[in-house]
Backbone as CSV, one residue per row, in Angstrom:
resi,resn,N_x,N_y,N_z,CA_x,CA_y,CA_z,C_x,C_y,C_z
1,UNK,0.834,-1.206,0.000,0.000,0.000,0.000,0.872,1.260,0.000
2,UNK,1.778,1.075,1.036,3.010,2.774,1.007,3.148,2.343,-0.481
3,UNK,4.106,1.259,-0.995,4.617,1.398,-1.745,4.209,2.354,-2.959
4,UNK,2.725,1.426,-3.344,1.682,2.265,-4.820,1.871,3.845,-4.700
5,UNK,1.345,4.500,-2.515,0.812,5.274,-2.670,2.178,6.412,-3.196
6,UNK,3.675,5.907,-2.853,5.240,6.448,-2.924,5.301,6.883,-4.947
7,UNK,4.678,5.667,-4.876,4.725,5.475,-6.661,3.753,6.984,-7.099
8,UNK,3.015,6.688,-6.672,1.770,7.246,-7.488,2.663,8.861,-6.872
9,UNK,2.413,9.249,-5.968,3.146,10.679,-5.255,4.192,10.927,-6.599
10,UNK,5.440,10.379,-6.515,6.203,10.451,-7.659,6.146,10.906,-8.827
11,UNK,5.037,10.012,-9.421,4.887,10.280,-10.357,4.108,11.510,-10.351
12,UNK,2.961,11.907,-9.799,2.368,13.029,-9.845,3.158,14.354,-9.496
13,UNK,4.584,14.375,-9.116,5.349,15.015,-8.927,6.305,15.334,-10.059
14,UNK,6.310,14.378,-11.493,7.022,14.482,-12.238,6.308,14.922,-13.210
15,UNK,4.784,14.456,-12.853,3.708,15.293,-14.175,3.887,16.498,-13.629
16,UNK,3.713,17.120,-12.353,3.263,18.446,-11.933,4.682,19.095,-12.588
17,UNK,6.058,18.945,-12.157,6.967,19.262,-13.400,7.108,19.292,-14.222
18,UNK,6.739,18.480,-14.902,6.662,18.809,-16.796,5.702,19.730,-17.214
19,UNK,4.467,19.713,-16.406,3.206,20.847,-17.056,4.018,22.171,-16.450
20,UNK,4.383,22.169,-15.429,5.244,23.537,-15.122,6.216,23.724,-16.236
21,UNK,7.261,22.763,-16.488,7.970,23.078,-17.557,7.702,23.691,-19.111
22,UNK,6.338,23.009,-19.264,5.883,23.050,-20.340,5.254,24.818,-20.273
23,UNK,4.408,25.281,-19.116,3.703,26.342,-18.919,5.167,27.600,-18.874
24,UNK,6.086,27.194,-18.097,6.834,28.219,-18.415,7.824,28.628,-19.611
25,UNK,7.745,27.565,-20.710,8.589,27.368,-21.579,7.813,28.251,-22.593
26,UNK,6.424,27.907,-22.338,5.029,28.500,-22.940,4.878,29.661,-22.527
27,UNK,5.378,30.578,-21.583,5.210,31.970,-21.111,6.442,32.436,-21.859
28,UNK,7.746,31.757,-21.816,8.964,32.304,-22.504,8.706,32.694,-23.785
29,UNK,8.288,31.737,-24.380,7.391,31.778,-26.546,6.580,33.193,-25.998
30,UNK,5.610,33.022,-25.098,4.818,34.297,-25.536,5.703,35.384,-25.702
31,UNK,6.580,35.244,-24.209,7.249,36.987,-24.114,8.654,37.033,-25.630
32,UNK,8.507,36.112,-25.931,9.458,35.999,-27.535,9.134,36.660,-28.283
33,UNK,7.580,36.351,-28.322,6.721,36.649,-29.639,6.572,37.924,-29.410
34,UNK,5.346,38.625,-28.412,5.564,39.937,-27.706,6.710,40.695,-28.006
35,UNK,7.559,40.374,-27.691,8.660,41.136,-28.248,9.446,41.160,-29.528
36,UNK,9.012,40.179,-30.534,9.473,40.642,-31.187,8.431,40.940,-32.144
37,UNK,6.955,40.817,-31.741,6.262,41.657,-32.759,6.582,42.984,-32.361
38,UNK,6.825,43.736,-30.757,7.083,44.988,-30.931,8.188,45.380,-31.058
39,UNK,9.355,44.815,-31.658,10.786,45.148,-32.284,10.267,45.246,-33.450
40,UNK,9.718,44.359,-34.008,8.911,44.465,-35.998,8.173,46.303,-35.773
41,UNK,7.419,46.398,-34.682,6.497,47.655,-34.846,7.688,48.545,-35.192
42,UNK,8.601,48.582,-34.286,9.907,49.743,-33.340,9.972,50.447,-34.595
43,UNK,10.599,49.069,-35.616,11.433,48.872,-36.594,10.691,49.976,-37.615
44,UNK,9.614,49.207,-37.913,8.143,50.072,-39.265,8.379,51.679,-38.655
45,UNK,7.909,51.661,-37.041,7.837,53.317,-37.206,8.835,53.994,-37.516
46,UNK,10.132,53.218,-37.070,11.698,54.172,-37.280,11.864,54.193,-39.249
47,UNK,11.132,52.727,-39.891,11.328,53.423,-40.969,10.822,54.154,-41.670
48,UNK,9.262,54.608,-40.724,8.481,55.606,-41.596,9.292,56.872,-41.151
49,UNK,9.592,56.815,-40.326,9.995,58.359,-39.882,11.701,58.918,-40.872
């Protein structure tokens, strides 16, 4: 019974890490993107001007 419940803990400890991994890897892409659509904007207004 410990044993399963050691198992099961574990593992739900290695999912809860990977969806973290995954969620912050996934916040990094956004703030990528975010930034470099507004480096693309920076860019357009400096060359209209």
């Amino acid at each position: 019974m410990d044993l399963t419940w050691g198992h099961i803990k574990s593992n739900t400890c290695l999912i809860e890490l990977r969806v973290h991994k995954l969620y912050s890897s996934f916040l990094n892409l956004r703030f990528l993107l975010t930034s470099h659509y507004s480096y693309c904007q920076f860019l357009k207004q400096r060359m209209e001007i």
